[in-house]
C-alpha positions in Angstrom: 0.0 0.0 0.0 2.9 2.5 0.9 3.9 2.0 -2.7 1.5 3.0 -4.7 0.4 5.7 -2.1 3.7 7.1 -3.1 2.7 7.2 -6.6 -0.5 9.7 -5.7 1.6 12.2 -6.7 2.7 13.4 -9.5 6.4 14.1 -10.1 5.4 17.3 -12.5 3.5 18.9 -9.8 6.5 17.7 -7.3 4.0 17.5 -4.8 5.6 14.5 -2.7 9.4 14.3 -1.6 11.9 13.2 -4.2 15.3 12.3 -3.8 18.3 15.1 -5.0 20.6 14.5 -7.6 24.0 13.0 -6.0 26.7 15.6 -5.5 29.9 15.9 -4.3 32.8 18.7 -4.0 32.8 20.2 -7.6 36.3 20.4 -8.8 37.6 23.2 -11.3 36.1 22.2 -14.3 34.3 23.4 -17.1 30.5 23.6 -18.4 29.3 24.0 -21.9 25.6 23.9 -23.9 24.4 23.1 -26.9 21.1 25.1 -28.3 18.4 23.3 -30.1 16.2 25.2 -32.2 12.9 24.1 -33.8 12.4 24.5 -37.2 9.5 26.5 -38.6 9.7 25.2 -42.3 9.0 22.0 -42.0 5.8 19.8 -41.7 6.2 16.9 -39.3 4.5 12.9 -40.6 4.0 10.8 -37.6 4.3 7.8 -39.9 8.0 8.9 -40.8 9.0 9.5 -37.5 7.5 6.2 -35.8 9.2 4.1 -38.9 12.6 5.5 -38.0 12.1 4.8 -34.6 11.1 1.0 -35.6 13.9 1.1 -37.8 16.4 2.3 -35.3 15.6 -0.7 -32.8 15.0 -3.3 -35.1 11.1 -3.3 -34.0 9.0 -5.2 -36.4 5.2 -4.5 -36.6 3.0 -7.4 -35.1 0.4 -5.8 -34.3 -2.2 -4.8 -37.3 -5.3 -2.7 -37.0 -8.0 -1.1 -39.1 -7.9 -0.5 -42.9 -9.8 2.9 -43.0 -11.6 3.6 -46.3 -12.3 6.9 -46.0 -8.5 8.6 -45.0 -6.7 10.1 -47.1 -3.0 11.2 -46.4 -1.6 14.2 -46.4 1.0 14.8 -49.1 4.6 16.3 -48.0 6.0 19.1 -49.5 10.1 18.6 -50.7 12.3 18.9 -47.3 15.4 21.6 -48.2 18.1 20.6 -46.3 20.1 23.4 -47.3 18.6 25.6 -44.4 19.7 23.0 -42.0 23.5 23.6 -42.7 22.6 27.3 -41.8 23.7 27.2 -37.9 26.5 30.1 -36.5 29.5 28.4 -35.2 30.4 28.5 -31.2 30.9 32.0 -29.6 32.7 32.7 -27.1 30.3 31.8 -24.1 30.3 28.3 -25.3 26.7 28.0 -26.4 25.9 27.4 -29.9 22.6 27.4 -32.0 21.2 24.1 -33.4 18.8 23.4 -35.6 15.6 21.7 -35.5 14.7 19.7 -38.8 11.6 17.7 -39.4 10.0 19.6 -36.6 10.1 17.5 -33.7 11.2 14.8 -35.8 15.0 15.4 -35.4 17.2 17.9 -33.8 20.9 19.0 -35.0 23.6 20.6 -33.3 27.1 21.8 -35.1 30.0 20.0 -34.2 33.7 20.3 -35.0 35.8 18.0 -36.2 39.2 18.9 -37.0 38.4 22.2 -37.2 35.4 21.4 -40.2 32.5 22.2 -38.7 29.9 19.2 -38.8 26.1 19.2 -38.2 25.4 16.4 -36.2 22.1 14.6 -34.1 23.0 13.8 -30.4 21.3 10.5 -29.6 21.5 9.1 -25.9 20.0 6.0 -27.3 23.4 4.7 -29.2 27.2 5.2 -28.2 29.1 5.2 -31.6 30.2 8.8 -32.9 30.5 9.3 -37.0 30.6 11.4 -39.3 29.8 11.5 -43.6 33.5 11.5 -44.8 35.5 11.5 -48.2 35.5 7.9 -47.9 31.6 7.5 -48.8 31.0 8.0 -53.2 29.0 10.4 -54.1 25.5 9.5 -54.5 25.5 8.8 -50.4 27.0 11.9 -49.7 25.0 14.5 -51.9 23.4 17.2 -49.8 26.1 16.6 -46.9 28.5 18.1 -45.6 31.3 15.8 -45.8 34.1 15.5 -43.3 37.9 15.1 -44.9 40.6 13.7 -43.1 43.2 15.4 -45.2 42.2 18.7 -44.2 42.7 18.3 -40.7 45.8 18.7 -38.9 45.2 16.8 -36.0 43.5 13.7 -37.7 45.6 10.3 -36.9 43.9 6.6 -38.4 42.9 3.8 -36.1 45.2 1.1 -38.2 43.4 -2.1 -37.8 40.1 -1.0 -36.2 36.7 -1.0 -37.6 33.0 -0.1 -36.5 29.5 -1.6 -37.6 26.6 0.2 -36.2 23.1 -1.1 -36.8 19.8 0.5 -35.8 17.8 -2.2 -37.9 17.5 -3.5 -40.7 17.2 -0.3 -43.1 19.6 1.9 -40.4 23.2 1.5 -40.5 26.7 2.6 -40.8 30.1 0.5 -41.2 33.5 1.6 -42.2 37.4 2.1 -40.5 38.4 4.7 -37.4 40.1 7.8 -37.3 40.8 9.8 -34.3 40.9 13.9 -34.2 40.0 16.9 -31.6 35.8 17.4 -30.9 35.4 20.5 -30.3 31.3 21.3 -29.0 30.8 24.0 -27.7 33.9 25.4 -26.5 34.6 21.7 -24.9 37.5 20.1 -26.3 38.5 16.1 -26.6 41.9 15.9 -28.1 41.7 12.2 -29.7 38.2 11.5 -29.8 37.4 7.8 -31.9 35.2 9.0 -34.3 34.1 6.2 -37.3 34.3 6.9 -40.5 31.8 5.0 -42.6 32.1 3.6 -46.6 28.8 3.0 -46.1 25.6 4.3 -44.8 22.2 3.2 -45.3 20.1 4.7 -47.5 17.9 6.2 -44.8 21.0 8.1 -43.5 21.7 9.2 -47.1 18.8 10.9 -47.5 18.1 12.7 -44.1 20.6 15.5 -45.8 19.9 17.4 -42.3 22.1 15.4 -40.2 25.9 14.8 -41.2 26.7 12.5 -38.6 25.8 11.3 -34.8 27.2 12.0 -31.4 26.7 9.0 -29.4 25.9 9.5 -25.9 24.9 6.4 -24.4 27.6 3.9 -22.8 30.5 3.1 -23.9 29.6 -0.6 -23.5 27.5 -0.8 -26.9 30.2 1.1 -28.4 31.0 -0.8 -31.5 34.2 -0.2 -32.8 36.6 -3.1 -32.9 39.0 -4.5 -32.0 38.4 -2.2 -29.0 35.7 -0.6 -27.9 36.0 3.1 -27.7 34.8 5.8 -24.5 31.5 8.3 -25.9 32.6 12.0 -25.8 30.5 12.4 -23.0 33.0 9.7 -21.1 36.0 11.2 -22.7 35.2 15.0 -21.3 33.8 14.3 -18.2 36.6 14.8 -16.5 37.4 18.5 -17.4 33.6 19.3 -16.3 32.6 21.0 -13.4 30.2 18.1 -12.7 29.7 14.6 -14.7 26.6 15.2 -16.2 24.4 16.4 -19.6 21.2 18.3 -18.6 18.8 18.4 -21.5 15.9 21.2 -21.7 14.0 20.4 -25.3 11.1 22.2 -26.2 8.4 21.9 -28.6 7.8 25.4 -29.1 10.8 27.3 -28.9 14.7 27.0 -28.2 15.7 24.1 -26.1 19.1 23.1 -24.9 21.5 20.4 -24.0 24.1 21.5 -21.1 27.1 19.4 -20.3 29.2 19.7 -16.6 26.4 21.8 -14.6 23.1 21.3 -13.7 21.6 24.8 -13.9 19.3 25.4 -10.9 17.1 28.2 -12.7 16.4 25.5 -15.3 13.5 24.2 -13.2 11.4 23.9 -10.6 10.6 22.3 -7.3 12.6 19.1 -6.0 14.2 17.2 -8.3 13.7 12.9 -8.6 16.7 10.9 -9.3 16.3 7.8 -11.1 18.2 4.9 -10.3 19.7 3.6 -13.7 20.6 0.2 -15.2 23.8 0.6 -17.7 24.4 -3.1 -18.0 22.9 -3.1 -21.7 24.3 0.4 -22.3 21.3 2.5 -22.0 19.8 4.9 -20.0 17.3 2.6 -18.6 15.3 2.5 -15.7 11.9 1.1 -13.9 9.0 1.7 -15.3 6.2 -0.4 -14.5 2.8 1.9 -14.0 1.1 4.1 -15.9 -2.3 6.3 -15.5 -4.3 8.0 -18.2 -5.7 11.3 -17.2 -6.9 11.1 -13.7 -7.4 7.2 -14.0 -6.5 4.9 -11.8 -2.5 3.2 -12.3 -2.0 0.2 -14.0 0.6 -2.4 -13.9 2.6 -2.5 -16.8 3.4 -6.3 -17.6 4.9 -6.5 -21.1 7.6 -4.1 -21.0 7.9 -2.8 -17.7 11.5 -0.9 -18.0 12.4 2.1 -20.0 14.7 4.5 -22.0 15.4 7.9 -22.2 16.9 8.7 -26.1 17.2 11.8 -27.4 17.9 10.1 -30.9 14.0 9.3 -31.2 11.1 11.0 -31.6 8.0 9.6 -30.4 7.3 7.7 -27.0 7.2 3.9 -27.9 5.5 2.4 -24.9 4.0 -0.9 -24.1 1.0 -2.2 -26.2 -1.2 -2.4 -23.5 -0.5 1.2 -22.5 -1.0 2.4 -26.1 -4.6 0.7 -26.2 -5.3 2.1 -23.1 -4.5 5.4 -23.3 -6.2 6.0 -27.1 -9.3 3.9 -25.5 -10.0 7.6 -23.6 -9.4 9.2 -27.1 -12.8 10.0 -29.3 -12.3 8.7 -32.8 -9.2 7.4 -31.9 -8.0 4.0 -34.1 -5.5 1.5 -35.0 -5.1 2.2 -38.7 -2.7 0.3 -41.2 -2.6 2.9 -43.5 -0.6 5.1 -40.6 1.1 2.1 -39.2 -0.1 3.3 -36.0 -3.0 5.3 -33.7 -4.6 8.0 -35.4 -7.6 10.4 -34.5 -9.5 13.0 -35.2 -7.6 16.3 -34.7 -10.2 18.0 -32.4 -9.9 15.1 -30.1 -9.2 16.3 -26.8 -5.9 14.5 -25.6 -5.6 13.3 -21.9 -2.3 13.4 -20.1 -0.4 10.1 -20.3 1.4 9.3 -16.5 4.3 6.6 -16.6 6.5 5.5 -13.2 9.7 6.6 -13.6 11.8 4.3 -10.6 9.7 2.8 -8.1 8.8 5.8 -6.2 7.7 8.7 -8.7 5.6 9.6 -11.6 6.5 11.7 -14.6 3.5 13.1 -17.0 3.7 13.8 -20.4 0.6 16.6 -20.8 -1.6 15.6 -23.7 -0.8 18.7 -25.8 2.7 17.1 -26.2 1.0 14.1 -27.6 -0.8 15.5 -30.1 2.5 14.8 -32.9 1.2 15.6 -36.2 -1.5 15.8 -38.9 -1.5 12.8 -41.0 -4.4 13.3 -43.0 -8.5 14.1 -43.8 -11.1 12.0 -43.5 -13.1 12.0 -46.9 -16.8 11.7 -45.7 -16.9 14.3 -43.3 -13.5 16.6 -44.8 -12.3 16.3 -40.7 -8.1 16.2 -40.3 -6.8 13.4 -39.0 -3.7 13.4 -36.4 -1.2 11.2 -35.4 -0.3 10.5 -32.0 3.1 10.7 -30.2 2.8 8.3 -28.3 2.8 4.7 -29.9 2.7 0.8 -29.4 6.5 -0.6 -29.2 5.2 -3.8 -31.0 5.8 -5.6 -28.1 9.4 -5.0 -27.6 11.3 -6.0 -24.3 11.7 -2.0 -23.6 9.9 1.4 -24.2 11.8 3.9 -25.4 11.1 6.9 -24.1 12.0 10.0 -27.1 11.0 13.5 -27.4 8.3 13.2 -26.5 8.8 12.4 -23.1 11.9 14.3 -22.6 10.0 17.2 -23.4 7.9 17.6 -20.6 10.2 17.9 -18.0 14.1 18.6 -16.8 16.5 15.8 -17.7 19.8 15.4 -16.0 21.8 12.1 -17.5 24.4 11.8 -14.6 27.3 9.5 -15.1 27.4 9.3 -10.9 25.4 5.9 -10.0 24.5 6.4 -13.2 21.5 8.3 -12.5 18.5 10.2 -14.0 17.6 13.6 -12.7 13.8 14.8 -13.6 12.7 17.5 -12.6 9.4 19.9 -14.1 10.7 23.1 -15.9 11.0 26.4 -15.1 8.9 28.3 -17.6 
């Protein structure tokens, strides 16, 4: 009973005791951010978005709903990628801009590498850093912007040493090692293993947006060989004032990552800290109840653990907390044509509460959810949405994306490891 009393309240609302981040004496050190920026141009497609994340995890589709008549999608205008290479370079108070492509679809940060300055995703949910290089022809690099060893000073080859990175079946990216300085944000690794690919799937190819990734999981799933190699986040940890990335993403505006500080002002009220379990080299924790609006919790039995990755857009969560939560959603369906839950878009949206740890609740306020139109009904001429949160097809975790992450403060401390969350200050 003490249990789920403890769950009453809500960790947004911070109503209840939580435990503090860990601390200890801060050593001189450094601290850095990184902006994130939504773009403006850009029409987010739920369908895209969850296919990427399927893709990314090697999720297959078992679960098959409705095959709705009267729906017709919405057709995309052409994506120009040349906007996204439009970011300013560090200044001198370490923060940089990023920019937001594909909506809330992906988020991009410039990086330097060698002194060539890269646009790259950060994605908690991998630990592999690479970048497009001169060592990948032509039709995979078109629209990039293409890192080249031979213009950096500082760039030495891993002789002998390989990497192979696979988010599923359609997401990949396999070629030799290099190392050379990382410079983000005024932060500096001096030999950073970074893997240059040959090759790159063909999704990779044509998200022109993103020139690379910046893994920020642990180094454990690292997959360079024969050795595995530390994340930048490992490598610069010890030159930070504290161990830790805070991440701040909104939906509507500016957001942030923030390396080696946890910035007080950032947010509100006590903050929970989230035991976390690195042995399979994610940020994963507990989380085994959920409640829709102001409904009672449920047990989650399928998939009752959890990531948090910045690398994916939507909220995957347990098939049984999908159907439950789009049960309290009018119009709300299945369909095969969207590959997931779709519903009218004047559907009101209730808020969606998940345990995060055994002692805390974190809710994701249905305004977040509401992803994207997808398309119009036919009959009646009503637009159809597409929800951000979606069934993880019955996979052994739920990955917890955007989504998620922006609803609240997020500190990923490499102490315990642990998971600060905290509601923002807004």
């Amino acid at each position: 009973m003490q249990f789920l009393q403890s769950f009453i309240c809500l960790l947004v609302f911070f109503t209840c005791s939580a435990l503090s981040v860990p601390t200890r004496p801060q050593r001189k050190g450094r601290s850095f951010k990184v902006g994130r920026i939504r773009r403006s141009d850009y029409v987010p497609f739920g369908p895209a978005a969850l296919r990427k994340a399927y893709s990314k995890y090697g999720i297959t589709p078992t679960q098959f709903g409705l095959d709705i008549l009267d729906f017709e999608p919405i057709k995309l205008k052409p994506f120009d990628s040349e906007a996204s290479r439009n970011v300013s370079e560090p200044d001198q108070t370490g923060a940089v801009s990023a920019q937001s492509v594909q909506d809330d679809a992906e988020f991009v940060s410039p990086v330097m590498v060698g002194g060539q300055m890269m646009v790259m995703n950060f994605d908690t949910g991998s630990s592999d850093m690479w970048v497009f290089n001169t060592q990948l022809d032509e039709r995979s690099t078109q629209g990039h912007t293409v890192f080249d060893p031979a213009k950096s000073a500082t760039f030495q080859p891993m002789e002998g040493a390989s990497f192979n990175i696979t988010y599923g079946d359609s997401s990949f990216a396999v070629g030799g090692v290099g190392t050379d300085t990382v410079n983000i944000g005024g932060a500096t690794v001096t030999r950073q293993a970074i893997g240059l690919p040959t090759q790159v799937s063909q999704s990779f190819a044509e998200d022109t947006a993103s020139n690379g990734l910046v893994g920020l999981a642990f180094s454990s799933i690292n997959t360079i060989q024969p050795q595995r190699q530390k994340t930048f986040f490992e490598n610069v940890a010890p030159d930070l004032d504290e161990p830790v990335m805070t991440a701040l993403l909104k939906s509507d505006g500016v957001g942030e990552y923030e390396f080696g500080t946890i910035d007080q002002s950032k947010f509100r009220g006590r903050m929970a800290n989230i035991s976390i379990d690195n042995s399979n080299g994610f940020w994963q924790f507990e989380s085994a109840q959920f409640a829709v609006g102001r409904g009672p919790l449920q047990r989650i039995r399928a998939a009752p653990t959890a990531i948090a990755d910045t690398g994916t857009t939507l909220m995957l969560v347990s098939p049984e907390v999908a159907a439950a939560y789009y049960e309290q959603v009018e119009g709300a369906v299945f369909a095969n044509v969207a590959g997931g839950f779709i519903y009218p878009c004047d559907s009101a949206l209730p808020d969606l509460s998940v345990a995060v740890g055994n002692a805390n609740l974190a809710t994701v306020p249905g305004s977040l959810i509401n992803f994207s139109e997808v398309g119009t009904n036919t009959t009646n001429g009503q637009k159809i949405c597409f929800g951000g949160v979606q069934s993880n097809q019955g996979s052994g975790l739920q990955i917890y994306g955007d989504v998620f992450l922006k609803s609240m403060f997020v500190v990923f401390d490499q102490r315990g490891p642990s998971l600060g969350l905290a509601s923002p200050a807004r």
